[in-house]
MARMARLO-719491 format. One record per residue: residue number from 1; x, y, z of N, C-alpha, C in turn. Coordinates in steps of 0.1 Angstrom, whole numbers, plus 5000, padded with zeros to 4 digits. Layout:
<drendrens>
NUM;X;Y;Z;X;Y;Z;X;Y;Z .
...
</drendrens>
This chain:
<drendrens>
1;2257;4959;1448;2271;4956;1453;2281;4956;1442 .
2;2293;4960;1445;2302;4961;1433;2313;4954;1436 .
3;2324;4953;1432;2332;4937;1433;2347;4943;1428 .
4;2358;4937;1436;2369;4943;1432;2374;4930;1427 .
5;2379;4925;1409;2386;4910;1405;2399;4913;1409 .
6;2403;4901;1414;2418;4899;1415;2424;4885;1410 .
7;2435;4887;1407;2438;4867;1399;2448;4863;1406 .
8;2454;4851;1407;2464;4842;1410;2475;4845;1403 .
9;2476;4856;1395;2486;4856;1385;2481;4870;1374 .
10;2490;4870;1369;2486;4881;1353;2485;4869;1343 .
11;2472;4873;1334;2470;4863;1324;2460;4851;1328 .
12;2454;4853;1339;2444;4845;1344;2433;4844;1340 .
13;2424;4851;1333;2412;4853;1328;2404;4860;1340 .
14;2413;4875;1347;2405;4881;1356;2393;4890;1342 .
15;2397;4894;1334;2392;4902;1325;2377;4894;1318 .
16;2380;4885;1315;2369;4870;1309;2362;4873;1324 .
17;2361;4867;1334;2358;4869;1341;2346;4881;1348 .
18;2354;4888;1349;2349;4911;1350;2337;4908;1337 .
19;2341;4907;1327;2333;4906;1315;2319;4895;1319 .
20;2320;4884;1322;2307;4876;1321;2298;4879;1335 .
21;2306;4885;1344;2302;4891;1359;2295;4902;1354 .
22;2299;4910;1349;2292;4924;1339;2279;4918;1332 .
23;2280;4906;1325;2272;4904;1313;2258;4896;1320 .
24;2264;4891;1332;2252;4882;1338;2243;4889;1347 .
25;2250;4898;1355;2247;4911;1363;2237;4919;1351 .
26;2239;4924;1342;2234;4928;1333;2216;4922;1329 .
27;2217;4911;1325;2206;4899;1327;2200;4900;1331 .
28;2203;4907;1348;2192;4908;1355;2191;4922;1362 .
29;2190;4930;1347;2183;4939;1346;2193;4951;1356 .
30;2204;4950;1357;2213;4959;1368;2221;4966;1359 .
31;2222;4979;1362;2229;4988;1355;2241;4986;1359 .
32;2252;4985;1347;2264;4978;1354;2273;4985;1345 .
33;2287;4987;1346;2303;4991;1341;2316;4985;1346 .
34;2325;4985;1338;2336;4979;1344;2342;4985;1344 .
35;2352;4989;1356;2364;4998;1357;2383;4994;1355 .
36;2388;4997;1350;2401;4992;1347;2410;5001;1352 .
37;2415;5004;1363;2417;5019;1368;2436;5016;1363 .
38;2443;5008;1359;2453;5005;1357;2458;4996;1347 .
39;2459;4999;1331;2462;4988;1324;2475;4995;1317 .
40;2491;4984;1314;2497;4983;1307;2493;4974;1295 .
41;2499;4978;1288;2503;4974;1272;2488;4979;1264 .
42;2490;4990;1257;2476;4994;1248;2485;4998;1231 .
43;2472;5000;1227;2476;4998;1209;2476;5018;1205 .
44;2475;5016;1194;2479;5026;1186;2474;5042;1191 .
45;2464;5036;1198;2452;5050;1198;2452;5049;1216 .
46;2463;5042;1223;2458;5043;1239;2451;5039;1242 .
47;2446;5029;1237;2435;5020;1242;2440;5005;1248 .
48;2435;5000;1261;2439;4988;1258;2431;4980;1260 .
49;2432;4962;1256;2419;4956;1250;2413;4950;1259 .
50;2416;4945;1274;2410;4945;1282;2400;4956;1293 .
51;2407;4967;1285;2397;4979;1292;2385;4984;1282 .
52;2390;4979;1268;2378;4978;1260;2365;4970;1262 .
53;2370;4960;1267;2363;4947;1267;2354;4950;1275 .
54;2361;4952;1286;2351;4956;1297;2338;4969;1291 .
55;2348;4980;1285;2335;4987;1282;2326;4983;1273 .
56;2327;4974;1266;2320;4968;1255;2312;4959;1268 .
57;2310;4950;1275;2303;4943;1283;2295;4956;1296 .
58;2297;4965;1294;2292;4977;1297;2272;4979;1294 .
59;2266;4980;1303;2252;4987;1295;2248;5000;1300 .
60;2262;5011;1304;2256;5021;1309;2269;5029;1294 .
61;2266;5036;1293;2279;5048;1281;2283;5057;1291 .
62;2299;5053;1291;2307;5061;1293;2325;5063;1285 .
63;2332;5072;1294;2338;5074;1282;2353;5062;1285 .
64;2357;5062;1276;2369;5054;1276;2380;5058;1290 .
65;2383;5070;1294;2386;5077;1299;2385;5075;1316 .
66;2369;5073;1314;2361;5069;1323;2363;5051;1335 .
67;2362;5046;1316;2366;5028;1322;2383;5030;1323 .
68;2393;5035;1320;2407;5031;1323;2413;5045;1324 .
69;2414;5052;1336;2423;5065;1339;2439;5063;1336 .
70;2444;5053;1337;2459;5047;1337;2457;5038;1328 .
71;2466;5043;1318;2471;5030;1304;2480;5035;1300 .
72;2494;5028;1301;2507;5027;1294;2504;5017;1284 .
73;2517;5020;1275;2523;5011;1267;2528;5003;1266 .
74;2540;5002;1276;2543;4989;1275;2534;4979;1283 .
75;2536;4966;1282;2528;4956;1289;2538;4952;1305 .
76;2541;4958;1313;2551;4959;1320;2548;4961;1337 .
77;2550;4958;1346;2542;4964;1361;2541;4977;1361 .
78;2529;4978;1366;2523;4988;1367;2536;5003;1368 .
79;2539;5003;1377;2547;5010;1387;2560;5015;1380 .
80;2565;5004;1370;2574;5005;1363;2572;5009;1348 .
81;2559;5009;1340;2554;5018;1328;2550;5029;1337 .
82;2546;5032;1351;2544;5043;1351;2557;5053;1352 .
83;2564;5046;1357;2578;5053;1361;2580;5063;1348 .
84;2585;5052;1335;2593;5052;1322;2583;5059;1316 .
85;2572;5067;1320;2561;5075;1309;2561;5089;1321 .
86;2569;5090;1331;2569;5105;1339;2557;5106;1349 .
87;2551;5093;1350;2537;5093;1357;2539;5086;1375 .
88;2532;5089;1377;2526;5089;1392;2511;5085;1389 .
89;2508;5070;1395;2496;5066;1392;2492;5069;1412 .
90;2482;5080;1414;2475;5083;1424;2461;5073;1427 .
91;2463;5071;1438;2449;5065;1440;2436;5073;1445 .
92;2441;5087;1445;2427;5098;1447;2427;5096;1434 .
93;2428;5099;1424;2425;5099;1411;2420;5088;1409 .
94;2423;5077;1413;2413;5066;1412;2397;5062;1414 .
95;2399;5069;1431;2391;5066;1436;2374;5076;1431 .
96;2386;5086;1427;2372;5097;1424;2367;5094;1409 .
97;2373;5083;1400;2369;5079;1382;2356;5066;1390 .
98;2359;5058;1399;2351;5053;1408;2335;5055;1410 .
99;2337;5067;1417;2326;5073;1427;2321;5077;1413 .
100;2321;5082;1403;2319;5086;1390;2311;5079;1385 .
101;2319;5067;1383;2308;5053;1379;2296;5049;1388 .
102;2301;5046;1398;2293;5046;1409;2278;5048;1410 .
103;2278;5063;1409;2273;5074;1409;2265;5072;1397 .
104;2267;5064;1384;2257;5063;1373;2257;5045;1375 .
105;2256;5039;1380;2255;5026;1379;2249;5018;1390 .
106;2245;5008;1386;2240;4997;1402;2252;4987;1407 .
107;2259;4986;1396;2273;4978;1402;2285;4979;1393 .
108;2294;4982;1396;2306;4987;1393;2319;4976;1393 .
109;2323;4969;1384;2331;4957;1387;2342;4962;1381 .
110;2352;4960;1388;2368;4969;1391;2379;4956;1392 .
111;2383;4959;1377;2394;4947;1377;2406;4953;1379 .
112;2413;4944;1386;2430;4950;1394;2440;4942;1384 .
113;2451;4951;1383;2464;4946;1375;2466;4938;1382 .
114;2471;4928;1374;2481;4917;1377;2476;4910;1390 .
115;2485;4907;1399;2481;4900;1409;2479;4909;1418 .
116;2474;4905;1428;2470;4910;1441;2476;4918;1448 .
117;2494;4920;1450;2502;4923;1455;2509;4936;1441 .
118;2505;4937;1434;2514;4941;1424;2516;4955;1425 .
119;2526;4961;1430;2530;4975;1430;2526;4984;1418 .
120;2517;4998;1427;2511;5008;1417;2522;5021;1414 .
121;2526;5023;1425;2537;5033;1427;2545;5027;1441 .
122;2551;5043;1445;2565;5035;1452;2561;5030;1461 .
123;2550;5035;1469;2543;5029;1481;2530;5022;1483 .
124;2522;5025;1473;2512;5017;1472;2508;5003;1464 .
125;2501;4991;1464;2501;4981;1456;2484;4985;1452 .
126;2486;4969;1446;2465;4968;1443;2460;4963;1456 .
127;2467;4960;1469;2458;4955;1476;2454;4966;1486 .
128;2464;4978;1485;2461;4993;1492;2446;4995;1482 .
129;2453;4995;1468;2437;5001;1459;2427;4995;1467 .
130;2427;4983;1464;2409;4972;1474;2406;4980;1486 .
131;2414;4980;1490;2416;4986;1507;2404;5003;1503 .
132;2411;5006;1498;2405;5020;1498;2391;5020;1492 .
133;2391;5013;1479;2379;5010;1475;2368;5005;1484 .
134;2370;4993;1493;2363;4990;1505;2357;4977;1495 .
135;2358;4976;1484;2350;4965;1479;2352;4950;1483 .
136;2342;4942;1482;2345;4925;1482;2350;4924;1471 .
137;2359;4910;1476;2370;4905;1467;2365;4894;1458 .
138;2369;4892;1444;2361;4877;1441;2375;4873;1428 .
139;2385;4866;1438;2392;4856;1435;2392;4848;1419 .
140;2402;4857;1409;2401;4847;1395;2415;4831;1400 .
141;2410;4823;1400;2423;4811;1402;2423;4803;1390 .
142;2435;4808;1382;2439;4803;1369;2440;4785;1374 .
143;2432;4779;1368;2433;4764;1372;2452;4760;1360 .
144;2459;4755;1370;2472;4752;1360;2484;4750;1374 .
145;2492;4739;1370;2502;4734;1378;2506;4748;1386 .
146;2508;4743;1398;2512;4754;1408;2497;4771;1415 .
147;2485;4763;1405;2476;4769;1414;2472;4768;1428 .
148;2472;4757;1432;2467;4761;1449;2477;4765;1457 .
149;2491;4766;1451;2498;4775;1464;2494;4791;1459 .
150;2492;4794;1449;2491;4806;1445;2476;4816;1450 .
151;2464;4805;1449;2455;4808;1456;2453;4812;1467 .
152;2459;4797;1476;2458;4801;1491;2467;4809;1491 .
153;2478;4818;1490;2483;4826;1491;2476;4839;1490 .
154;2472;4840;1480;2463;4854;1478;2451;4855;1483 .
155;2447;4843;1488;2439;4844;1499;2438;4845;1513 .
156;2454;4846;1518;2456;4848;1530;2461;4863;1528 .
157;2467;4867;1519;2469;4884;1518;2455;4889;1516 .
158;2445;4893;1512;2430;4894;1511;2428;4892;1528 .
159;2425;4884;1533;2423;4879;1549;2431;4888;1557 .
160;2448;4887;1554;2451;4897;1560;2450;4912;1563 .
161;2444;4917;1549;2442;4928;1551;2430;4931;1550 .
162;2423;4929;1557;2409;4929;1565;2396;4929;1549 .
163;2402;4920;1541;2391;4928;1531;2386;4912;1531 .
164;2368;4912;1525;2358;4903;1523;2361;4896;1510 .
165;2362;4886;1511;2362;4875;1499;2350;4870;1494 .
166;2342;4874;1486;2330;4874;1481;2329;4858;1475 .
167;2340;4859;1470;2341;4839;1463;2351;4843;1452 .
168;2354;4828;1445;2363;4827;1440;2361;4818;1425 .
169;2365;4819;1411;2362;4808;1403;2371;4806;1394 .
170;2370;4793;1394;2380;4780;1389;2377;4786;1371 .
171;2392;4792;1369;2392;4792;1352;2401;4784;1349 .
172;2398;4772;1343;2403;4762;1332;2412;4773;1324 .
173;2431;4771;1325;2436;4780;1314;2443;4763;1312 .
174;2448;4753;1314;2451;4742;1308;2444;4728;1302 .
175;2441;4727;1292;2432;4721;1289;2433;4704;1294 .
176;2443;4704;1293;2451;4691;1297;2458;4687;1316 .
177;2450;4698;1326;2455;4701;1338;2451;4686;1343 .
178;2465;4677;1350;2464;4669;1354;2455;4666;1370 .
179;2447;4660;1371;2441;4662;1385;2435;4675;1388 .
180;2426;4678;1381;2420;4688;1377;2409;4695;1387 .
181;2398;4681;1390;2389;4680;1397;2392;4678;1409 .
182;2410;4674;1413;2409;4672;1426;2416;4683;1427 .
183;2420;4691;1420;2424;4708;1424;2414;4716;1431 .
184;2404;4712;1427;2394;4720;1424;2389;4713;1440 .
185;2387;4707;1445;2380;4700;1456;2390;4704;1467 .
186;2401;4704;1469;2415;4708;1473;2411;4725;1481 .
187;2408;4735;1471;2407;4747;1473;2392;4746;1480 .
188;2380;4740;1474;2369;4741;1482;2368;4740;1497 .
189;2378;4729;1499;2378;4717;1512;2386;4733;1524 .
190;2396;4741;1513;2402;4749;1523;2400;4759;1524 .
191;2389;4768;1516;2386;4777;1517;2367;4782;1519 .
192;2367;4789;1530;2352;4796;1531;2343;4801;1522 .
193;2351;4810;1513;2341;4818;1502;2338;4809;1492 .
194;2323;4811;1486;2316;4802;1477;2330;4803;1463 .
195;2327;4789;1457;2330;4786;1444;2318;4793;1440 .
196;2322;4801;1427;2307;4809;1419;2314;4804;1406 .
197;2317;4795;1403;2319;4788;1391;2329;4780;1387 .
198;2332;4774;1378;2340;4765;1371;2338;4769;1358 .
199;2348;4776;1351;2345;4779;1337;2357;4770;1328 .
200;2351;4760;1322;2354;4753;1311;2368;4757;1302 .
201;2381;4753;1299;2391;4761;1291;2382;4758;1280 .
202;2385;4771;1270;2383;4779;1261;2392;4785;1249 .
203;2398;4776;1238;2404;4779;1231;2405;4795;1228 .
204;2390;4803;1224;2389;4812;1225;2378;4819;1237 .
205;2385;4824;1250;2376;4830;1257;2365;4840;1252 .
206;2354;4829;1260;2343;4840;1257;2337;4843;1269 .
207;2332;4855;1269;2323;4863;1282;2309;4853;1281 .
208;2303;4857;1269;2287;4849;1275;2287;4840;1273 .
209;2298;4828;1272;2297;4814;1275;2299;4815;1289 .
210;2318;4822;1291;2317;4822;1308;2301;4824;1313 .
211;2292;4835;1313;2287;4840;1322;2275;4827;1330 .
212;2275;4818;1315;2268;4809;1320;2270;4794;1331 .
213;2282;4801;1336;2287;4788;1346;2291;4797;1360 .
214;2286;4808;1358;2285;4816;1372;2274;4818;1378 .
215;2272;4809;1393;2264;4810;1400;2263;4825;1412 .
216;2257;4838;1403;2254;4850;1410;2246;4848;1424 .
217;2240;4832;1424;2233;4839;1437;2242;4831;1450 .
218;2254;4826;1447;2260;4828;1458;2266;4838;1467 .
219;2268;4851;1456;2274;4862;1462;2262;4872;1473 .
220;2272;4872;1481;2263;4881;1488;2256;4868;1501 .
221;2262;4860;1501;2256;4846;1512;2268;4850;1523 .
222;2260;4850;1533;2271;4850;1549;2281;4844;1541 .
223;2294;4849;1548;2304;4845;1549;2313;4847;1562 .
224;2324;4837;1567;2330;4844;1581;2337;4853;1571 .
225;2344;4861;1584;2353;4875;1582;2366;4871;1577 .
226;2368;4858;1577;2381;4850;1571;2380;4841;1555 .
227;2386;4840;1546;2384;4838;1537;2381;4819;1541 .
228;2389;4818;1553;2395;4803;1553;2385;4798;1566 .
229;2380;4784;1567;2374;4778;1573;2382;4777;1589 .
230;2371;4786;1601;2376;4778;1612;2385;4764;1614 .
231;2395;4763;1622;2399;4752;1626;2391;4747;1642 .
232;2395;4732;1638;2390;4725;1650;2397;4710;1655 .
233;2395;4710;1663;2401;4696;1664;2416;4692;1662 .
234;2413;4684;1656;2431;4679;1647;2429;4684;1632 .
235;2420;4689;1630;2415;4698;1610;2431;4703;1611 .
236;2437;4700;1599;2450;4707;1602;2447;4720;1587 .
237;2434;4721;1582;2435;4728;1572;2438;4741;1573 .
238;2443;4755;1563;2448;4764;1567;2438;4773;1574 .
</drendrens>
């Protein structure tokens, strides 16, 4: 099964994330790659370091080209580096760098710009991309003041648009986040898809410390069709 990351924000640790999901997947013996089908801001040679990353947590070889079809320069929304570089970022062109990987791999984990919502061109966003892709969703929630409106939020867009929430995991980006653990209980209590981890802040993120605080065998457990727990009663939860 392959996995489409999406964050609560840009700068979440969807990429840390993609990377230890790759690296643990890997473990257990699955041929695996990461796809970055959209990155702003890369360095000298068009490369950028979250699409590297991903191919470096890679155990199948392919080409750079391969892991990120779309990379501007500036670090800028998508839609708007693509504009200012004469480009039209297509989602056939996506879809078929995809089926590519696919096609040499057992799981393919496809990290999305920015947030959830974030415009690719004039009409399309990243939650059309998911859409088309068909993949389950698995929720990065930057743990930090003003996460749970941001969560549940992008988990009622996900719900709305008919796509599976595979689960979601708690990245520590404040080290000092006040009420931390009742954040964290807050989102469980209101949402359906498994927590598949709690990853520790990390002065410097790393992949195979993350990988070791993700629980893989929740994925793939029933889930309802809603990201969010039936109501009942007087439950006023969402």
């Amino acid at each position: 099964m392959s996995y489409f990351i999406t964050g609560t924000d840009t700068g979440v640790g969807k990429t840390l994330v993609s990377c230890a999901l790759l690296q643990a997947l890997a473990a257990q013996d699955k041929r695996v790659v990461g796809f970055k089908p959209v990155a702003a801001g890369c360095d000298d040679e068009d490369h950028n370091e979250d699409a590297l990353q991903l191919r470096a947590a890679s155990n199948i070889l392919v080409s750079y080209g391969q892991i990120n079809p779309y990379c501007f320069a500036h670090p800028v929304a998508p839609h708007i580096a693509a504009r200012n570089s004469g480009v039209c970022i297509e989602l056939s062109r996506i879809l078929a760098t995809y089926r590519e990987l696919a096609g040499q791999a057992d799981e393919v984990v496809v990290e999305g710009a920015g947030g959830f919502l974030v415009p690719l061109n004039e009409n399309k966003d990243s939650a059309d991309l998911a859409v088309e892709l068909g993949l389950p969703v698995i929720l990065v929630v930057g743990m930090r003041l003003g996460c749970l409106n941001h969560a549940l939020l992008t988990l009622r867009v996900i719900a709305d648009y008919g796509l599976e929430c595979a689960g979601w995991v708690a990245n520590v980006l404040d080290a000092d986040m006040p009420a931390l653990q009742q954040n964290i209980d807050a989102l469980r209590e209101r949402v359906a898809a498994p927590l598949l981890g709690v990853i520790p802040y990390q002065a410097q993120p790393d992949a195979k410390i993350a990988a070791g605080y993700l629980d893989l065998g929740l994925l793939g457990a029933p889930t309802s069709t809603s990201a969010f727990p039936e109501k009942t009663g007087q439950d006023d939860r969402i």
